[in-house]
C-alpha positions in Angstrom: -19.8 14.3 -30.8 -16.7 12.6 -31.7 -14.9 15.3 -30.7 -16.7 15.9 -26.9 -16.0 12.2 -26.3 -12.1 12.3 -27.3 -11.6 16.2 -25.0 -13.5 14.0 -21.8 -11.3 11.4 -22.5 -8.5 13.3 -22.5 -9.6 15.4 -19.4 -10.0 12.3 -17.8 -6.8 10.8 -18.2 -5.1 14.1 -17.3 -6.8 13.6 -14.1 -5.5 10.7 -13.5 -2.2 11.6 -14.1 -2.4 14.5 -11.5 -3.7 12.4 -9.0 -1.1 12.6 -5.6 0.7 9.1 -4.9 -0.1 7.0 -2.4 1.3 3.9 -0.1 -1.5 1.3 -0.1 -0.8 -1.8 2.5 -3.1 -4.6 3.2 -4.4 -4.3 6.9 -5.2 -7.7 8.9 -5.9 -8.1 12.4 -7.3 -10.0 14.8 -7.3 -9.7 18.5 -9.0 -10.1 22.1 -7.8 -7.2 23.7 -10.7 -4.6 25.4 -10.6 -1.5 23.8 -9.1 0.9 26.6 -5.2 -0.2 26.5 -3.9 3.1 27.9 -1.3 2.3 31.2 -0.3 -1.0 29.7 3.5 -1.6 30.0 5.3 -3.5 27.0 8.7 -4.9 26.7 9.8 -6.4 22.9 10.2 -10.0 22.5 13.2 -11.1 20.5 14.5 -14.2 18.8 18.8 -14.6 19.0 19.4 -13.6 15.8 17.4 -10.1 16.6 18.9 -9.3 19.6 22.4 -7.5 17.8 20.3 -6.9 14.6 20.1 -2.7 14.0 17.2 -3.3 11.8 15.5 -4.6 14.5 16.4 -1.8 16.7 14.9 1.0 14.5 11.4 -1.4 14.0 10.9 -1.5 17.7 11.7 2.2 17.6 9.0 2.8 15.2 6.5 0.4 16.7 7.0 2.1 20.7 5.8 5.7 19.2 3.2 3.7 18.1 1.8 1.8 21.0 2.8 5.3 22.9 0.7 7.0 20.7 -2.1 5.1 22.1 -0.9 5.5 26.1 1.7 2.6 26.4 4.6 2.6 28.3 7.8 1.1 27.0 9.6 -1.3 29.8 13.4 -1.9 29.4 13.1 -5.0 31.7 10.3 -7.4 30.3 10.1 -8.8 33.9 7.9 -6.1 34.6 6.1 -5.9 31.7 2.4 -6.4 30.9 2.6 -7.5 27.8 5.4 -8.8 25.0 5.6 -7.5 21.8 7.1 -9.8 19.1 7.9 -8.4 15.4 8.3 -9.8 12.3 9.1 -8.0 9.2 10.9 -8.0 5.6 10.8 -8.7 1.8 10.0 -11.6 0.2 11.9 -13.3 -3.0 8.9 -11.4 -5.6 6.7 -12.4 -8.1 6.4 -12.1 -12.1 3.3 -10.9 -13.0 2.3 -9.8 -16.5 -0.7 -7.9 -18.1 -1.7 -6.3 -21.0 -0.6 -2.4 -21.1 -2.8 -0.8 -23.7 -0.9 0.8 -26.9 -2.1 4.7 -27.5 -1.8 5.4 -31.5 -3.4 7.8 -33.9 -6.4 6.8 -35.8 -8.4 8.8 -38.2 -11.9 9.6 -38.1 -12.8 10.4 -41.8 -15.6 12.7 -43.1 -17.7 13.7 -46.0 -18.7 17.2 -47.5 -19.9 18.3 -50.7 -17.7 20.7 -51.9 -18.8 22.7 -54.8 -16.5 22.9 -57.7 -16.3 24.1 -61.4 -20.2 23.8 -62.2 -21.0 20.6 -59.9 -20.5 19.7 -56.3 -18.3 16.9 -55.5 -17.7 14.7 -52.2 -14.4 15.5 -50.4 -13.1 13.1 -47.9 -11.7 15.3 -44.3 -9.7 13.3 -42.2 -10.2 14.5 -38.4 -6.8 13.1 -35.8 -7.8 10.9 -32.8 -5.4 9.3 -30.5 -7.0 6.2 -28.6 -6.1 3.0 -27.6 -5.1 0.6 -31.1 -3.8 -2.7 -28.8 -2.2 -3.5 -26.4 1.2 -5.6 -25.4 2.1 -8.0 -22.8 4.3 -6.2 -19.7 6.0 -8.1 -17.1 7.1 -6.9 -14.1 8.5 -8.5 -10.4 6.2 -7.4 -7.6 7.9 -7.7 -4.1 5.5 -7.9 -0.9 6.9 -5.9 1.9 5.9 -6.9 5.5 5.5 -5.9 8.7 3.8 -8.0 11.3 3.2 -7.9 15.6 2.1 -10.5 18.0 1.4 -9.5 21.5 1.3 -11.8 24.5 0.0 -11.8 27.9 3.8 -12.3 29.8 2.1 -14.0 32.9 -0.2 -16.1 30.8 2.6 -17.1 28.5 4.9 -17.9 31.4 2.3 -20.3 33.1 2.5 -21.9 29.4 -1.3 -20.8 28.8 -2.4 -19.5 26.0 -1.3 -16.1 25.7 -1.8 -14.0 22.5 -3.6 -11.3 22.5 -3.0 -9.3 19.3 -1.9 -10.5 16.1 -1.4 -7.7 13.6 0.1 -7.7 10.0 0.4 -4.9 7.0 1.8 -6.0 3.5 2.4 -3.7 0.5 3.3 -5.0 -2.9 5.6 -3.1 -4.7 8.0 -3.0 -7.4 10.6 -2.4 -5.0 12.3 -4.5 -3.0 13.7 -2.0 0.0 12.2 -2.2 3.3 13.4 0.8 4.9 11.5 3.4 3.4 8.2 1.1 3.3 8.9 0.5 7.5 7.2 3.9 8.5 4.4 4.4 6.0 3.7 -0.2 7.2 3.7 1.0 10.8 1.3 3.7 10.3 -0.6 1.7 8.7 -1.1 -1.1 10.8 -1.9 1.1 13.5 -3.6 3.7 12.1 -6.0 2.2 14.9 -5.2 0.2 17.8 -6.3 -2.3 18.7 -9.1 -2.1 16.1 -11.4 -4.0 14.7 -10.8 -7.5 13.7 -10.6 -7.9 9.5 -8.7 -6.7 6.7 -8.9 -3.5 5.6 -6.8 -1.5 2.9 -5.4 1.6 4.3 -4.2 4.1 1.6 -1.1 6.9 2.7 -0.3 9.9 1.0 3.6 9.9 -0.4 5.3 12.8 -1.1 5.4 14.5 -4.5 8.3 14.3 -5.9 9.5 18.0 -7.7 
């Protein structure tokens, strides 16, 4: 029985092992928009320091195939646009967090059988392998958060000064790395896996690539 236990165990870890990677983000968002956008015209919104910024160039790129995707039409003049897309993004400073990994050993699992010997029978002790968990140890590690967030505004509500927003939007992964670049596409298609969606959070899972 001992045995059965140890070979699922075993099966089961192998499993896991096997199982393909995946880019999980954190989904929020909460908007008033109907949910029919198609033929809406957008123009990006920048602050100073974006407007020469190349990172900001290819996270607009990636956010127009988005709102495209979904029947938007990209305005180079925002005086003509319907609405204003504002971005936010980056990496914060990260965070030490530590938890027990558990420590994999070998254990035996002893036995008794009567062995017969000379002109008696005697008790033998077997002692049968196991390899299971025999502790564990503390592990610390520094988790970045990697964001990507996008406000949209009403342009001709927001320059009467009423209130304007209508979509606010926001993915976050946590990782162990601190590079933005190759999280921007998989953050994207996260947070607009649907558009405009439902309002909540939500935890959308992407398949990486298996690396040979």
């Amino acid at each position: 029985m001992r045995a059965l236990v140890l070979m699922a165990l075993l099966a089961l870890l192998a499993g896991c092992a096997t199982s393909p990677p995946t880019f999980n983000a954190e989904v929020s968002v909460r908007h008033q928009m109907a949910s029919e956008v198609a033929g809406k015209r957008f123009a990006f919104k920048r602050e100073a320091s974006q407007a020469q910024s190349l990172l900001q160039r290819d996270v607009e790129h990636d956010i127009a195939v988005a709102l495209e995707g979904y029947g938007l039409t990209q305005e180079s003049n925002p005086g003509r646009a319907d609405w204003l897309v504002e971005l936010a993004y980056g990496v914060d400073d990260g965070k030490t967090v530590t938890y027990n990994q558990p420590v994999w050993g070998t254990t035996y699992y002893t036995y008794y059988r009567r062995v017969y010997s000379g002109n008696s029978y005697v008790i033998v002790p077997y002692y049968y392998p196991s390899t299971e968990v025999v502790g564990s140890q503390p592990v610390s590690e520094t988790v970045y958060t990697r964001y990507l967030a996008v406000d949209i505004y009403d342009r001709k509500a927001l320059a009467r000064n009423d209130f304007a927003k209508l979509y606010e939007g926001e993915a976050k992964n946590r990782s162990a790395s601190p590079q933005f670049d190759n999280a921007l596409p998989y953050l994207s298609r996260a947070l607009f896996q649907t558009f405009p969606g439902a309002t909540g959070t939500r935890t959308v899972r992407l398949p990486l690539p298996v690396q040979p």
